[in-house]
N, C-alpha and C positions, 0 to 999 in steps of 0.2 A: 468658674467664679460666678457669684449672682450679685448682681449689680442691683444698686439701690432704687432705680431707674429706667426702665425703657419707655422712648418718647418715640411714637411711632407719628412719624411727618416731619419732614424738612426745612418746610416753608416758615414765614417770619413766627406765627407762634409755636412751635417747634424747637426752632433756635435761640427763639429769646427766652424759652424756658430751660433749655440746656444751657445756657449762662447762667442762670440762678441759680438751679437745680447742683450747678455740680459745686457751688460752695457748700454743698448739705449732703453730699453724697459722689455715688459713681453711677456717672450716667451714660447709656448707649443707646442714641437714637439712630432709629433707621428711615432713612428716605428711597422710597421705589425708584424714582430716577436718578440719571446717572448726575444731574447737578442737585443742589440747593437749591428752594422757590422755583421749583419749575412752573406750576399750575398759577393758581391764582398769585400769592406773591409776586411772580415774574412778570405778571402780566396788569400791574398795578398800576394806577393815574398819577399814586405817587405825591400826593397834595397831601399837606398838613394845615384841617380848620379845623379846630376845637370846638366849635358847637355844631357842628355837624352832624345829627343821630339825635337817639333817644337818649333819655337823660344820662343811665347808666355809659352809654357810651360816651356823651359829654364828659361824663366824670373820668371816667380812664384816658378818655386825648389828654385834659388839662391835669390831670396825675403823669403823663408821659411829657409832658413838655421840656421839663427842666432836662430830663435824660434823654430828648432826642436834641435838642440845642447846646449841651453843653460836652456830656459823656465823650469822649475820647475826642476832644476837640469840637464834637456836634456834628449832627446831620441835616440840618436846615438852612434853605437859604430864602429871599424874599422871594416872594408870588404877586399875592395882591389876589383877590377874584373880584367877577362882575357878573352879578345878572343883567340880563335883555330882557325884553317884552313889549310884545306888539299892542294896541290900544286896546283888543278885546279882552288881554290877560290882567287888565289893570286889579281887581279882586286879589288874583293869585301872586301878581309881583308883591304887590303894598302886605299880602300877609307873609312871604318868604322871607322880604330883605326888614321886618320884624322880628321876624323866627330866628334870622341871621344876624342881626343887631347892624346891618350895611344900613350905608349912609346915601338918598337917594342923590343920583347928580344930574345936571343937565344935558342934553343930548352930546353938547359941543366940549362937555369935559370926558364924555365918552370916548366921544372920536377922538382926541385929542392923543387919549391913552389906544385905543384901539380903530386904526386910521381904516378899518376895511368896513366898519357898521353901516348899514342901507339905513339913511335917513327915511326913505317913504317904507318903510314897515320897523323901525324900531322907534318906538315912542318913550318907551322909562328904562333908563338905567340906574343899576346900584352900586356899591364898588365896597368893598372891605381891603384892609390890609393886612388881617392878620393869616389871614392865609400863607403858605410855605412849604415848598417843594421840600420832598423828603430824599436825599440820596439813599435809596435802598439797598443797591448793593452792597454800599459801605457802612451801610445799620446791620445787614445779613452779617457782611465778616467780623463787624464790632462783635458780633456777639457767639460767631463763631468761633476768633480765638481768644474770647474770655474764658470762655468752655474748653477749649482744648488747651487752654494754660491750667485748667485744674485736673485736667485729665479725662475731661470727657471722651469719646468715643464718638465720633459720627461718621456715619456711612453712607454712602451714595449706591444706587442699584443694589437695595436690600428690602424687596417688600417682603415684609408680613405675611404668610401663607397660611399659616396656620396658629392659633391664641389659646393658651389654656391655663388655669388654673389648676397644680398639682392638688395630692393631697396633704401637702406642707405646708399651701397657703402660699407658692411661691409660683409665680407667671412664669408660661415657657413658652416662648414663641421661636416658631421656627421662620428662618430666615438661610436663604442662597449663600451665607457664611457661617451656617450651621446654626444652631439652638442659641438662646440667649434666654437665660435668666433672670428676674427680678423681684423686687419685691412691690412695686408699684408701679402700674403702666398710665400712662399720661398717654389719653388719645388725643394727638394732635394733627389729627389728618383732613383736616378741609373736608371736602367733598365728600370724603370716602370714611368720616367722621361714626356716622351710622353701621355702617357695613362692617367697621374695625368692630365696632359693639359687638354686633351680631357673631361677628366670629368669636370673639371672649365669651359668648353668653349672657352679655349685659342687655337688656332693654332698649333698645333705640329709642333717640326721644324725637324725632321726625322732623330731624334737620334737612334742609330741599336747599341742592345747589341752581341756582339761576346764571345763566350766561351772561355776560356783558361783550360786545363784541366794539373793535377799534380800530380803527386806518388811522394810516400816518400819510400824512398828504405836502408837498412839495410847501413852501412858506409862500401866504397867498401872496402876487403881484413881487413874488422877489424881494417881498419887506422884510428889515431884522424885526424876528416875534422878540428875539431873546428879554425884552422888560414887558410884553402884554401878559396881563393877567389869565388867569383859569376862567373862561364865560361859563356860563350857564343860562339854558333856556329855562324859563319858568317850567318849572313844575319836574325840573332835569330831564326833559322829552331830548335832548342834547348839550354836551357839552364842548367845549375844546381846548386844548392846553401847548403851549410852546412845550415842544423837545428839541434839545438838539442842532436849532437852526428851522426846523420843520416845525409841522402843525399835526396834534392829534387831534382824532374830531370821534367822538361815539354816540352813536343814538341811544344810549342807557337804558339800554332793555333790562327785563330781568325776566328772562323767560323759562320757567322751572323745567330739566329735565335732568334725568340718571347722571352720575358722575363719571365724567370721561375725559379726553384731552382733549378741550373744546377747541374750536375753529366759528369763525366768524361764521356770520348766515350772509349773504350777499344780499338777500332782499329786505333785512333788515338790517343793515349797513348803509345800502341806497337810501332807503326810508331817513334816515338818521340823517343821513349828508343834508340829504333835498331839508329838512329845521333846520340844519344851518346857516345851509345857502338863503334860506329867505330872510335872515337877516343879516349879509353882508354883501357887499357888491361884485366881489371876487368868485366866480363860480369855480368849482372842483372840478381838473379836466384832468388827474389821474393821483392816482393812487402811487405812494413806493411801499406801502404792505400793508397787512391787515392781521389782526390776529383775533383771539376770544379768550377770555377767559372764566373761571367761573366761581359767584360770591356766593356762599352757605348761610343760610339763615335759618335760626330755631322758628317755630310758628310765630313768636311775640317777635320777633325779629331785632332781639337782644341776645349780645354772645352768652355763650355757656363755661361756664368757671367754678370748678369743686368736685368733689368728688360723690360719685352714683351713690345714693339714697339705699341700694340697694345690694350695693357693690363696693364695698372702705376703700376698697387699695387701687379699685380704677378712677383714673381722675379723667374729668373733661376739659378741654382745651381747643373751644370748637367754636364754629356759628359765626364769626365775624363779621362777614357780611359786608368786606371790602374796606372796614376798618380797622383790617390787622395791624397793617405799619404804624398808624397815628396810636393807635394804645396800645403798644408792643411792650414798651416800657411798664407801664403800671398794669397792664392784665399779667406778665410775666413775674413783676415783682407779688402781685397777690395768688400766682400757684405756688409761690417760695413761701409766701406766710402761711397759706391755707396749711401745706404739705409740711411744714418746719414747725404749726403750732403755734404761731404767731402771731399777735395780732394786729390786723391790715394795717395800713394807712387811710386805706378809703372808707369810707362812713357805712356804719352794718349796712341799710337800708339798700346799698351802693351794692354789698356784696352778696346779700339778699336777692336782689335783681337778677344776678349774674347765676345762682344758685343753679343746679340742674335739679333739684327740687321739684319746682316751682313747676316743671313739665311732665312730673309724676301725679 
């Protein structure tokens, strides 16, 4: 049977396009490991702020809103974030929490809200409230069994080995559960986004996965984090966020290298901890785990959305750049328009940006 669809990648753009995709067709995507979101997905901060990114991604958060707060009951619950800044950042906070539309507050409604900040090196904080933690797991299965209530097909430990274009005009990829069929391949593979091209034949358009690496650290001095906000160190040199009862804390690197199944660096890990530690009183005296994960970005470091310039029936579904969850909904609802003929919701200019075009 040839399937109207193969979406190669698991992870949240993957899945949220096999929700779509199979109100329009029969779809069979293949993920290489043995779960869903294993790679970057899995290993997400998991925050929901809508002006976070360049514009285009602006637009797709605030296109995804309604359908991550309301769709099958919603995925969002309150956050809040804060930036910090010591007096020398003053420049980079007053242009951020701008950029951010945050509202500056006093040191003592800081603490108030986040009782660990070192008074003698935290001089300006900001605070927002539209911020909102994303339950991702349960946006994965939302959309997992929208997809397999239409008939989708999704597989676990089925990489892509091999890509090709018959002389019928129809994709055969081989795959550990034999050949699969289609008439249109959606690369939706993160990292491995490029690599997937190359094996098709397609043109890579010089997507670079960067690492971000993150410890989960004991909750400082034994306080409930569970109402302090997501912080942010000017300029994101570090962040930290309540999970769980714990505290995650990452030095937000982005340090570009080959796509693989990242693990933290330890000495940039350290590096991270020691920005946070200088501004809270609470020092890190261990760790309960670390991981890595790793964000894809186009060179303009805008996602990639449409189909190759060069190539009709491959579509791109790439680039993210750790903003997959928050515009899951509207980047997934416009490969349904693009591929269905339809026209978007989001403003040309919007989809224009997103164009893989635009990298030819």
């Amino acid at each position: 049977m040839t399937q109207d669809f193969l979406i190669i990648g698991g992870g949240i753009a993957g899945i949220s396009a096999a929700a779509r995709l199979s109100h329009l067709g029969t779809v069979w995507l293949a993920e290489t490991e043995a779960h869903l979101a294993h790679h970057a997905s899995g290993r997400s901060a998991a925050l929901f702020e809508p002006r976070y990114g360049k514009p285009a991604i602006v637009a797709l958060s605030y296109g995804s809103e309604e359908h991550l707060a309301t769709a099958q009951g919603g995925v969002l619950s309150p956050r809040g974030m804060m930036i910090v800044a010591g007096a020398e950042e003053r420049a980079g906070f007053e242009a951020e929490a701008a950029y951010m539309d945050l509202t500056e507050i006093p040191f003592e409604d800081a603490l108030a809200w986040v009782p660990i900040l070192n008074p003698d090196t935290v001089r300006f904080a900001a605070r927002g409230d539209e911020a909102r933690d994303i339950d991702t797991d349960l946006l994965i299965q939302n959309f997992a069994r929208e997809a397999r209530a239409n008939g989708a097909t999704i597989k676990t430990g089925a990489p892509v080995t091999a890509l090709r274009r018959e002389a019928d005009g129809i994709w055969a990829a081989e795959t550990p559960q034999g050949e699969v069929r289609a008439r249109i391949v959606v690369n939706a593979a993160g990292a491995w986004a490029d690599p997937v091209a190359a094996m098709a034949g397609v043109v890579p358009l010089g997507l670079t996965p960067h690492r971000r690496s993150m410890a989960r650290i004991p909750a400082p001095g034994g306080l409930d984090v569970s109402r302090w906000p997501m912080i942010f160190g000017v300029g994101e040199t570090w962040y930290a966020k309540p999970d769980a009862g714990a505290l995650i804390v990452s030095p937000a690197e982005e340090d570009a290298m080959e796509a693989h199944d990242a693990w933290a660096d330890d000495m940039v890990l350290a590096e991270g901890l020691a920005r946070y530690e200088e501004r809270v009183t609470e020092p890190v005296t261990r760790l309960i785990s670390s991981w890595a994960g790793l964000r894809t970005f186009a060179p303009d470091r805008v996602p990639v959305i449409g189909f190759d310039p060069s190539q009709r029936d491959f579509f791109w579904l790439a680039g993210q750049g750790g903003y997959g969850f928050q515009t899951s909904a509207a980047a997934s609802a416009l490969v349904a328009d693009l591929i269905g003929g339809r026209a978007p919701d989001l403003d040309a200019d919007v989809v224009a940006a997103l164009s893989p075009s635009r990298l030819r």
